[in-house]
Phi, psi and omega in degrees: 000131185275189129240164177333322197244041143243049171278133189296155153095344167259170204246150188293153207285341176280333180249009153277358184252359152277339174302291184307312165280356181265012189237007182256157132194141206337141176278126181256353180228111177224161183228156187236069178289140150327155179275352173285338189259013202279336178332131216015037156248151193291117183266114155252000000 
């Protein structure tokens, strides 16, 4: 008997979530705006 997540062509949660880290890497750069100039910047 199959289920949902055994379907071909997918990848198992351990080796997609190494794929996704091995494709980041650190933010090294930040800037400090008003929130009025912040337009179209990424807020975190």
């Amino acid at each position: 008997m199959s289920d949902c997540c055994s379907a071909p062509g997918l990848l198992p949660f351990e080796q997609a979530v190494a794929n996704m880290l091995s494709q980041i890497s650190p933010i090294t750069e930040t800037l400090t705006l008003p929130i009025e100039q912040a337009l179209h910047y990424v807020l975190a």
